[in-house]
N, CA, C and O atoms as a Tinker XYZ file with bonds, in Angstrom:
   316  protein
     1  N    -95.561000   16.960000  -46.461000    73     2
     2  CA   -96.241000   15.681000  -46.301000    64     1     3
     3  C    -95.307000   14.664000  -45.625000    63     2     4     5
     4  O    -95.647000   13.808000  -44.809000    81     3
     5  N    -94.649000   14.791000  -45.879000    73     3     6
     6  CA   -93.143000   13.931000  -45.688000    64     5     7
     7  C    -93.078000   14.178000  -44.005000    63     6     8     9
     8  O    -93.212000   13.276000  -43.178000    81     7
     9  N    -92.853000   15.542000  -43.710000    73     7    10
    10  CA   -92.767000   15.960000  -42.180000    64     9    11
    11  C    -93.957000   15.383000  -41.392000    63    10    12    13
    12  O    -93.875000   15.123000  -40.192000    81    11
    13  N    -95.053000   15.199000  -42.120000    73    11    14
    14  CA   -96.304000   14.650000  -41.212000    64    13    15
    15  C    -95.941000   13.227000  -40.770000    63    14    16    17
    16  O    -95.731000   12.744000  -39.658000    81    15
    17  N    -95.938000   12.426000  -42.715000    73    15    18
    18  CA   -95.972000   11.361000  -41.724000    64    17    19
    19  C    -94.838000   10.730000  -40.836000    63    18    20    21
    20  O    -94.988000    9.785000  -40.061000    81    19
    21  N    -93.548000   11.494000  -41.113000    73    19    22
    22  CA   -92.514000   10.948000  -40.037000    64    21    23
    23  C    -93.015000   11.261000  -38.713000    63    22    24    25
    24  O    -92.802000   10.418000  -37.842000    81    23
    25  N    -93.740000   12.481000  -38.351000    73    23    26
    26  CA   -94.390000   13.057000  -36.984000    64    25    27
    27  C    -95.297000   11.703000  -36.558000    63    26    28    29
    28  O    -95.135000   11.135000  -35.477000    81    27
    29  N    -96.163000   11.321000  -37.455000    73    27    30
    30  CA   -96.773000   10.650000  -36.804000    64    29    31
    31  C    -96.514000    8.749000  -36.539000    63    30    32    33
    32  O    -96.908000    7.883000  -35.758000    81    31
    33  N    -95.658000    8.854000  -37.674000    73    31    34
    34  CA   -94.766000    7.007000  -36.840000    64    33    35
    35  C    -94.251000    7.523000  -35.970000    63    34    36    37
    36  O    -94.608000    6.989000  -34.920000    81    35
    37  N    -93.337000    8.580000  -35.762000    73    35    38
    38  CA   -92.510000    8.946000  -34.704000    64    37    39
    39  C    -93.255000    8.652000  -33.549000    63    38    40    41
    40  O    -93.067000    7.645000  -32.867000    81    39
    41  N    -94.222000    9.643000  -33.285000    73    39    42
    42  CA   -94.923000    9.975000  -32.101000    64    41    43
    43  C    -96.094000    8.871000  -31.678000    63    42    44    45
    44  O    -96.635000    8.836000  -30.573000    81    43
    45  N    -96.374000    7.970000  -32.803000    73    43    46
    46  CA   -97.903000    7.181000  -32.809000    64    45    47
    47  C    -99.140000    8.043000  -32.826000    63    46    48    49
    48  O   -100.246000    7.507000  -32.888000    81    47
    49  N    -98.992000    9.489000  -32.768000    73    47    50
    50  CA  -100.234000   10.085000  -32.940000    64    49    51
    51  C   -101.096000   10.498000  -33.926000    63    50    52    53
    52  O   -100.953000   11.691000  -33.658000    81    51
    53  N   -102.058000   10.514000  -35.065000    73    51    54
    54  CA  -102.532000   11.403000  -35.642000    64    53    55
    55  C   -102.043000   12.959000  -35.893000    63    54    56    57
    56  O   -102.405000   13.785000  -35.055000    81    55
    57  N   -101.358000   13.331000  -36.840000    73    55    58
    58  CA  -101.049000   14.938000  -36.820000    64    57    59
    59  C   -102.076000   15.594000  -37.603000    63    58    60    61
    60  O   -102.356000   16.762000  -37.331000    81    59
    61  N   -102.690000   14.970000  -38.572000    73    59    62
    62  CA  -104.040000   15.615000  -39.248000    64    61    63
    63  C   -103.304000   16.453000  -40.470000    63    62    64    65
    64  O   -102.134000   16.425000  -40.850000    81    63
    65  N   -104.600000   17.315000  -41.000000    73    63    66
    66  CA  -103.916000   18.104000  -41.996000    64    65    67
    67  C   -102.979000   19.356000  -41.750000    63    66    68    69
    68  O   -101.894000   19.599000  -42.279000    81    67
    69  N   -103.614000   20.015000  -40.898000    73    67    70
    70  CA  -102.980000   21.142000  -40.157000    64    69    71
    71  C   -101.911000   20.589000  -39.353000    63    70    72    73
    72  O   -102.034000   19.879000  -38.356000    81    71
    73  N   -100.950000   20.957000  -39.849000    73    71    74
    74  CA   -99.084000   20.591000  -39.200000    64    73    75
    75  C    -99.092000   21.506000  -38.394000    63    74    76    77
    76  O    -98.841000   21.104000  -37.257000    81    75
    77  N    -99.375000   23.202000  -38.514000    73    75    78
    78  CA   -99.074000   23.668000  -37.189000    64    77    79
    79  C    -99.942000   23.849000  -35.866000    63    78    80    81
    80  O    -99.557000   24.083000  -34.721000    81    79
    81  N   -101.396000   23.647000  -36.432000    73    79    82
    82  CA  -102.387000   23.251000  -35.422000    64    81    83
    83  C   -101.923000   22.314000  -34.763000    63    82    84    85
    84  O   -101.693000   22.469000  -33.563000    81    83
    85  N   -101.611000   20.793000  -35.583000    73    83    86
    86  CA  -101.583000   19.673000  -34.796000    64    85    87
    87  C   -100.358000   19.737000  -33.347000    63    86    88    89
    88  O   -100.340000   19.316000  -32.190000    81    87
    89  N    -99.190000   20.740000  -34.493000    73    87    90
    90  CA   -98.030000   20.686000  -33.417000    64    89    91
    91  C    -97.734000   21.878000  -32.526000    63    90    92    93
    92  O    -96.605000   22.214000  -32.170000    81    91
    93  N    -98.883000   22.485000  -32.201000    73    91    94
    94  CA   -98.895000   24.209000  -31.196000    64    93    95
    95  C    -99.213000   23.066000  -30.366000    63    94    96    97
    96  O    -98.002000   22.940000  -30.182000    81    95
    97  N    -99.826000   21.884000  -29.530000    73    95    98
    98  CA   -99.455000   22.098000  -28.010000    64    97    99
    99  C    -98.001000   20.892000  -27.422000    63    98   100   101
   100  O    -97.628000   20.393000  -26.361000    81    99
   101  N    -97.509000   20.881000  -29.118000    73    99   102
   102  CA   -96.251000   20.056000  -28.285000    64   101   103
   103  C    -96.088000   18.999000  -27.684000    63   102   104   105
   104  O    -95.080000   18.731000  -27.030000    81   103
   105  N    -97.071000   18.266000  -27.836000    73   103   106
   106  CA   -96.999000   17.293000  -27.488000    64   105   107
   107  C    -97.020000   16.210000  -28.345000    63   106   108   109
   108  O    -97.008000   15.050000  -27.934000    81   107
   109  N    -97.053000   16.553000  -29.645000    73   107   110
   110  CA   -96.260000   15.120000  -30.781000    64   109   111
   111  C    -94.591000   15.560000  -30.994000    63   110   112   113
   112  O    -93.769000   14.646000  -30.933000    81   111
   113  N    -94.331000   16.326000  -31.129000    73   111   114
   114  CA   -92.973000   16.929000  -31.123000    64   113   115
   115  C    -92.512000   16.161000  -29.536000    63   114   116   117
   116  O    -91.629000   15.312000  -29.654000    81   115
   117  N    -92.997000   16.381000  -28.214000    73   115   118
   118  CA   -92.519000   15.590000  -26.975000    64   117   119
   119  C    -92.555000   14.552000  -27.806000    63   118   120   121
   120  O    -92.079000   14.794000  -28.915000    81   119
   121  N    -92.955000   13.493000  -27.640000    73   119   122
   122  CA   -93.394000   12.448000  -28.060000    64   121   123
   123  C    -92.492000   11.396000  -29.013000    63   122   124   125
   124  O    -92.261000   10.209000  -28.782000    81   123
   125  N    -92.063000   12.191000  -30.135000    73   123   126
   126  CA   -91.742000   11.931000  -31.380000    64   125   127
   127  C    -89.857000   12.196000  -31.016000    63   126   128   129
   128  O    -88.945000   11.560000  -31.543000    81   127
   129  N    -89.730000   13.178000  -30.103000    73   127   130
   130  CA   -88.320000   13.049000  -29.468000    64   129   131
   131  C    -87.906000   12.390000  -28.375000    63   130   132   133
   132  O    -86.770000   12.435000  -27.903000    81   131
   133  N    -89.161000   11.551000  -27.819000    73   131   134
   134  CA   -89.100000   10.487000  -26.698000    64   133   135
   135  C    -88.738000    8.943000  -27.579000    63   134   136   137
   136  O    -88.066000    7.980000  -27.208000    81   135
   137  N    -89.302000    9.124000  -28.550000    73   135   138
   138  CA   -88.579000    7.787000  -29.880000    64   137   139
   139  C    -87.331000    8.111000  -29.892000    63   138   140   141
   140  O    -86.684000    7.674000  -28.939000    81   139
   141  N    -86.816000    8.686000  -30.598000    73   139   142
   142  CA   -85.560000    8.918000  -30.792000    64   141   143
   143  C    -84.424000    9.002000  -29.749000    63   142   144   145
   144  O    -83.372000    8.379000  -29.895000    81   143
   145  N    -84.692000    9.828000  -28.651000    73   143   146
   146  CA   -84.119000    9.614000  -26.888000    64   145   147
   147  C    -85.370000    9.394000  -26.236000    63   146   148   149
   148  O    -86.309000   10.188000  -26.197000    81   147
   149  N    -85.298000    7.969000  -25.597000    73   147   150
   150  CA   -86.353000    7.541000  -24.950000    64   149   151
   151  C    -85.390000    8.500000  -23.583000    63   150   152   153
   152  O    -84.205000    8.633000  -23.280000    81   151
   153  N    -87.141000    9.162000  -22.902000    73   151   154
   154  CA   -86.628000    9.642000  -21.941000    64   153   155
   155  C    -86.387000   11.267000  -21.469000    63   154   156   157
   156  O    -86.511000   11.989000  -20.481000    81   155
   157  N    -86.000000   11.308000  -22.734000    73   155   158
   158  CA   -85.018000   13.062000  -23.178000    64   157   159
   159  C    -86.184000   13.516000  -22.635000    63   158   160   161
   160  O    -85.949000   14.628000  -22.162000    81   159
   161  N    -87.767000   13.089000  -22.403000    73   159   162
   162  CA   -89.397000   14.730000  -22.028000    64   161   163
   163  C    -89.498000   13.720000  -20.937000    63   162   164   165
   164  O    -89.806000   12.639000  -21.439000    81   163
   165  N    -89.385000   13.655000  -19.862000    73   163   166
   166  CA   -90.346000   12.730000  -18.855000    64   165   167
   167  C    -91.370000   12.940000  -18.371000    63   166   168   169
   168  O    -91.943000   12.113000  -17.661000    81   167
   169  N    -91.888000   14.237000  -18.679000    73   167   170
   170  CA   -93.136000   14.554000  -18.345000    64   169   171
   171  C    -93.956000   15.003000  -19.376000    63   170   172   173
   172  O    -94.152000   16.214000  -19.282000    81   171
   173  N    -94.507000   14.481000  -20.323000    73   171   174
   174  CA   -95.274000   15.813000  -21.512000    64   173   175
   175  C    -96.408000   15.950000  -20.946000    63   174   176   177
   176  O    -96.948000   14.956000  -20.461000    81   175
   177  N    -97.184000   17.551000  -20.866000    73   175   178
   178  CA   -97.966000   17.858000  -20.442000    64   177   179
   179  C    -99.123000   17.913000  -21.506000    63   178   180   181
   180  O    -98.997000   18.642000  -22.490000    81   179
   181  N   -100.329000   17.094000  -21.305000    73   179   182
   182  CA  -101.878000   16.730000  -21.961000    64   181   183
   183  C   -102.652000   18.035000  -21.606000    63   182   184   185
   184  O   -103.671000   18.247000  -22.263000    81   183
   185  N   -102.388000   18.699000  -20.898000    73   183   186
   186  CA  -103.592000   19.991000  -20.454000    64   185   187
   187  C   -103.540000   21.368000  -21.902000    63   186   188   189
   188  O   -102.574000   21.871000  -22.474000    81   187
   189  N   -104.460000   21.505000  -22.004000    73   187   190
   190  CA  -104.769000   22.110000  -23.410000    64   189   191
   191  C   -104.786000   23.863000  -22.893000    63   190   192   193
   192  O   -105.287000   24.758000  -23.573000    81   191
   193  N   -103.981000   24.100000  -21.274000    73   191   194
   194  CA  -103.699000   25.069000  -20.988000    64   193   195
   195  C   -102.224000   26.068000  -21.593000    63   194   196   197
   196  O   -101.106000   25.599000  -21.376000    81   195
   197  N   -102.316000   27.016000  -22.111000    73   195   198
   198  CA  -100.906000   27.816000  -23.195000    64   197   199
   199  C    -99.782000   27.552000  -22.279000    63   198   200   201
   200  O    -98.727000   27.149000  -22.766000    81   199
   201  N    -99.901000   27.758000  -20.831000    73   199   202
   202  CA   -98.883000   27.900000  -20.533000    64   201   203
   203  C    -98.192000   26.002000  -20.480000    63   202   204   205
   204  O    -97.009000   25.750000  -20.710000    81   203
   205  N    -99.073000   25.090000  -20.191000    73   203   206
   206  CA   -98.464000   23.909000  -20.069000    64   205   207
   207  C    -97.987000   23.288000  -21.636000    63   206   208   209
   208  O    -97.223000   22.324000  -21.682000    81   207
   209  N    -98.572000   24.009000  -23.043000    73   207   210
   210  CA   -98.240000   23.685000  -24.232000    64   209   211
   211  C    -96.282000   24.387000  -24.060000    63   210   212   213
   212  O    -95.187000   23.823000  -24.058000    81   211
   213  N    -96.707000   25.750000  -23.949000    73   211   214
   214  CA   -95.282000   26.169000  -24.003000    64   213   215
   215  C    -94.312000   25.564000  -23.378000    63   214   216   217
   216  O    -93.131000   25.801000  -23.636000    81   215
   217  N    -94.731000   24.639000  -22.406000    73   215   218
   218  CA   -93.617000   23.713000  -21.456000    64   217   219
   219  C    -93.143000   22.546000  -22.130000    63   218   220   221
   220  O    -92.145000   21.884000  -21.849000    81   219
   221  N    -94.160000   22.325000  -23.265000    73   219   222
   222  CA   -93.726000   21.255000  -23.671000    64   221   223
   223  C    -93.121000   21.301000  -24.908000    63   222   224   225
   224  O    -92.353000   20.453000  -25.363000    81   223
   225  N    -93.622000   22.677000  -25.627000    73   223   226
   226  CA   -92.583000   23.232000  -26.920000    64   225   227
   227  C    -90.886000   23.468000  -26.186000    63   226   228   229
   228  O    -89.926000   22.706000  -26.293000    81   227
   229  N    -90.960000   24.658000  -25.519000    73   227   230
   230  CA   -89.937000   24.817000  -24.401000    64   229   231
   231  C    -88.761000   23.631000  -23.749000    63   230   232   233
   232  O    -87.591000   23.965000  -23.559000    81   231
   233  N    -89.258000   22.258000  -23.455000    73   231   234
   234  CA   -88.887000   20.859000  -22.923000    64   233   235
   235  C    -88.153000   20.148000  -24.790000    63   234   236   237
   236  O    -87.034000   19.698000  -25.039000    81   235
   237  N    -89.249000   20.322000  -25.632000    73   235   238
   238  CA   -88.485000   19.931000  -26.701000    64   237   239
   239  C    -87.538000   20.625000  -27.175000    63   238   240   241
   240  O    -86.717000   19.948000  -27.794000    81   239
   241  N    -87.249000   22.129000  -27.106000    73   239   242
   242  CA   -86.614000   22.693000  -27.572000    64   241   243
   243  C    -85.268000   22.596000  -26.773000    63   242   244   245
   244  O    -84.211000   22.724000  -27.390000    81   243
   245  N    -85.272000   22.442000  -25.836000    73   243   246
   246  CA   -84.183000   21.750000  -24.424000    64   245   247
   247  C    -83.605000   20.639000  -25.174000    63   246   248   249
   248  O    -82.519000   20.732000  -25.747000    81   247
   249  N    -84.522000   19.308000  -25.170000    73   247   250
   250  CA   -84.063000   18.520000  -25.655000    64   249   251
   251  C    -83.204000   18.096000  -26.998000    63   250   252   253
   252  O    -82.276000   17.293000  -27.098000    81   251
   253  N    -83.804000   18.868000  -27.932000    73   251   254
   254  CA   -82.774000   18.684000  -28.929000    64   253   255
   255  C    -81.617000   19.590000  -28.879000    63   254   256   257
   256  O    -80.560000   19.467000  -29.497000    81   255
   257  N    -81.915000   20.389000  -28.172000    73   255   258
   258  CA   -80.641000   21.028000  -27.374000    64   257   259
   259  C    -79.416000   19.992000  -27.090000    63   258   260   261
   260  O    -78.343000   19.947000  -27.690000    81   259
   261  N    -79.906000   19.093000  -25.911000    73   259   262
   262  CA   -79.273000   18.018000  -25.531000    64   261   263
   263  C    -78.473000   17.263000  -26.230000    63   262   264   265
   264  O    -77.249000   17.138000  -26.192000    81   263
   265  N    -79.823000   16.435000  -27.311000    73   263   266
   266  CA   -79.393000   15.684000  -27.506000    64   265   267
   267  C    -79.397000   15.571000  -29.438000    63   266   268   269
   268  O    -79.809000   14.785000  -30.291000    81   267
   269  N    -78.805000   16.633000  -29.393000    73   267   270
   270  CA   -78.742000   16.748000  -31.224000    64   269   271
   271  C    -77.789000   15.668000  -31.489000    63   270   272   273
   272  O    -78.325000   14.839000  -32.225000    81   271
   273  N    -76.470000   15.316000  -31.152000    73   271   274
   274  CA   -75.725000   15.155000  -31.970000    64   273   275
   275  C    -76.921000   13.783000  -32.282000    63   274   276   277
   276  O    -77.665000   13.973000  -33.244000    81   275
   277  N    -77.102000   12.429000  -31.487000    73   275   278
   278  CA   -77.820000   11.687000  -31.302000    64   277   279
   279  C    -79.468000   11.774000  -32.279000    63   278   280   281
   280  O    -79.904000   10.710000  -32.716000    81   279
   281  N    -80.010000   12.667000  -32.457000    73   279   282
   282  CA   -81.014000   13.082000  -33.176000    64   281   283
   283  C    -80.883000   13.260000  -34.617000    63   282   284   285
   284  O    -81.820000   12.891000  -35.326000    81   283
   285  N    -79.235000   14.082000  -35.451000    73   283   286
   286  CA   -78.611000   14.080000  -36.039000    64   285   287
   287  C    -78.111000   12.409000  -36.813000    63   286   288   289
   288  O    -77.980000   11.994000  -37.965000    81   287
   289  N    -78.011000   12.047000  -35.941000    73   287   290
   290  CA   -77.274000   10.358000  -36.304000    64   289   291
   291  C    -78.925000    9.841000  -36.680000    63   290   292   293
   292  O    -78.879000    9.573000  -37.880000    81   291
   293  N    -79.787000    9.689000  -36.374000    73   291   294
   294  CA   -81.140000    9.178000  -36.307000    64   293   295
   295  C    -81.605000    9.492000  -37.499000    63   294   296   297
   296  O    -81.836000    8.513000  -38.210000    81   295
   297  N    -81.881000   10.822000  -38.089000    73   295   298
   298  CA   -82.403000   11.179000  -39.140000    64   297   299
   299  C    -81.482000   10.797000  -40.516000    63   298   300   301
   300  O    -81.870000   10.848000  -41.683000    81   299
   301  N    -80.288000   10.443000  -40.070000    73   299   302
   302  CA   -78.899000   10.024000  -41.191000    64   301   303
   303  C    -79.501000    9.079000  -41.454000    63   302   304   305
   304  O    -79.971000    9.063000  -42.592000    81   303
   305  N    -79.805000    7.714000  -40.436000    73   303   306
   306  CA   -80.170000    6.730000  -40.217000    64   305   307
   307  C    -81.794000    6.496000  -41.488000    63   306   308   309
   308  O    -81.866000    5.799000  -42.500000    81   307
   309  N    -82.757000    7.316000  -40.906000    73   307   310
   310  CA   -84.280000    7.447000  -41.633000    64   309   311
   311  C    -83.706000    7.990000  -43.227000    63   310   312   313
   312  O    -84.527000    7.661000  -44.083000    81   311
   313  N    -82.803000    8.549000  -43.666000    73   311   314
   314  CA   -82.244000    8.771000  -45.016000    64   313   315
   315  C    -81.936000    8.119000  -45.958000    63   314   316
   316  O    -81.481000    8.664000  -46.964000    81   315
């Protein structure tokens, strides 16, 4: 519950009940790591096509790549 609603101040979106429905096309996860590094997704892709979801799971998974240590300090921060 806890993971939802940080997803959704994070991101401003609705995540609903279903956490992994809401977050298979990746684009509150983009979103929600564009708060934290404004910037880090510059493109999140809206098309409800698999391959443009995986770009944007894929793009987040990059990003906190990037920019953990920074993401790390953030969630210290929300603690």
């Amino acid at each position: 519950e806890q993971v939802r609603l940080l997803l959704e101040e994070m991101s401003g979106e609705p995540v609903g009940e279903n956490l992994l429905e809401s977050l298979n096309s990746g684009v509150i996860l983009c979103n929600a790591l564009n708060v934290v590094v404004p910037g880090a997704i510059p493109k999140v892709n809206t098309s409800k096509l698999p391959f443009m979801k995986m770009e944007n799971i894929s793009n987040f998974i990059k990003g906190c790549r990037t920019h953990l240590v920074i993401i790390l300090y953030y969630h210290y921060i929300i603690i």
